[in-house]
C-alpha positions in Angstrom: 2.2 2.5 -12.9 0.0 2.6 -16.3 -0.9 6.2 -15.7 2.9 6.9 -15.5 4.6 5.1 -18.3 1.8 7.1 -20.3 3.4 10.2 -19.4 6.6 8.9 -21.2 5.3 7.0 -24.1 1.8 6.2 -25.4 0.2 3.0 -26.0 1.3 2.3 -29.7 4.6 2.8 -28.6 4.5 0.4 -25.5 1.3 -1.6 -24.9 0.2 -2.6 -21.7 -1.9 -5.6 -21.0 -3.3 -5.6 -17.5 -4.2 -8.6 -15.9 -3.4 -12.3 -13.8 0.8 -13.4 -15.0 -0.9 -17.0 -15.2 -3.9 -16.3 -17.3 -3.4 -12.8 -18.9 -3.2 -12.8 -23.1 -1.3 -10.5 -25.4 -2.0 -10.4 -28.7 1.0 -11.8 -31.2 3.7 -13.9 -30.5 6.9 -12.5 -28.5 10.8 -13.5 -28.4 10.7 -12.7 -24.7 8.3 -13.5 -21.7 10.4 -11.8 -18.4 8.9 -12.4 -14.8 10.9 -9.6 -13.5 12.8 -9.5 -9.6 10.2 -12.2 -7.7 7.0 -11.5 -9.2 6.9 -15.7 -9.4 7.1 -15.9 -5.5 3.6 -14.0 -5.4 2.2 -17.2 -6.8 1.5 -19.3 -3.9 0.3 -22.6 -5.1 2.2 -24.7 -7.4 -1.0 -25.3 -9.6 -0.4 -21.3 -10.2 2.8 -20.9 -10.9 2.7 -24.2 -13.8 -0.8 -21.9 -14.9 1.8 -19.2 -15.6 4.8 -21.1 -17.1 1.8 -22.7 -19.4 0.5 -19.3 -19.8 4.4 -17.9 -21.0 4.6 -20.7 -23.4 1.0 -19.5 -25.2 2.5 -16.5 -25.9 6.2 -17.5 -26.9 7.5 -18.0 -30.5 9.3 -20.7 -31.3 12.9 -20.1 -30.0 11.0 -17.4 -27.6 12.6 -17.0 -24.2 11.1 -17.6 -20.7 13.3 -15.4 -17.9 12.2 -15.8 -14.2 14.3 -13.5 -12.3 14.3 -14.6 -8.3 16.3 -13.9 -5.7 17.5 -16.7 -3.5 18.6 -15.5 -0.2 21.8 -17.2 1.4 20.7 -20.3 3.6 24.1 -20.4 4.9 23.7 -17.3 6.9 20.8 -19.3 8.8 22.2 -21.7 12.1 20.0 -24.5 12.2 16.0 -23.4 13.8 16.4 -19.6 12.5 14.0 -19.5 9.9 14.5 -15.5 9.3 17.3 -13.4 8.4 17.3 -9.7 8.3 18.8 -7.6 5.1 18.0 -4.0 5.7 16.8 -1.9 8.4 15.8 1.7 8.7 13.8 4.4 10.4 10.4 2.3 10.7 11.6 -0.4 8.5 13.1 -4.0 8.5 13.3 -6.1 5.9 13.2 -9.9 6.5 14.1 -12.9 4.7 12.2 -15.9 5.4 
């Protein structure tokens, strides 16, 4: 993904820090820490996910903004023991919410 924003703008004009959401630094202070659509949901373990919240608040300024953007998918849909629900499907795909 590096190797292609690089074809549209160069490192002084959009650095790129490469590492863990929970433990990766950036140098300065920012206004806005973003977890963008459900990149929280690919930390598992409680213990990870307050390591990244901790991890935001190291690198906001004071009146700095945390946004975690999730998707929650509609429970309703689900009749009590279906623990699944399908959203897309296509040739050699199906998507599942679980």
């Amino acid at each position: 993904m590096v190797e292609r924003l690089r074809t549209k703008a160069d490192a002084a004009t959009i650095p790129v820090v490469i590492g863990d959401m929970a433990t990766a630094t950036s140098p300065g202070e920012h206004s806005l820490v973003h977890l963008v659509y459900n990149t929280i949901s690919n930390l598992l373990a409680q213990a990870e996910q307050v390591a990244c919240f901790r991890n935001a608040a190291r690198h906001l300024r004071p009146g700095g903004r945390f946004v975690i953007e999730l998707e929650v998918p509609e429970l309703r849909v689900l009749p009590p023991g279906q623990r699944a629900a399908v959203f897309a499907t296509g040739l050699g795909y199906v998507g599942v919410d679980t």
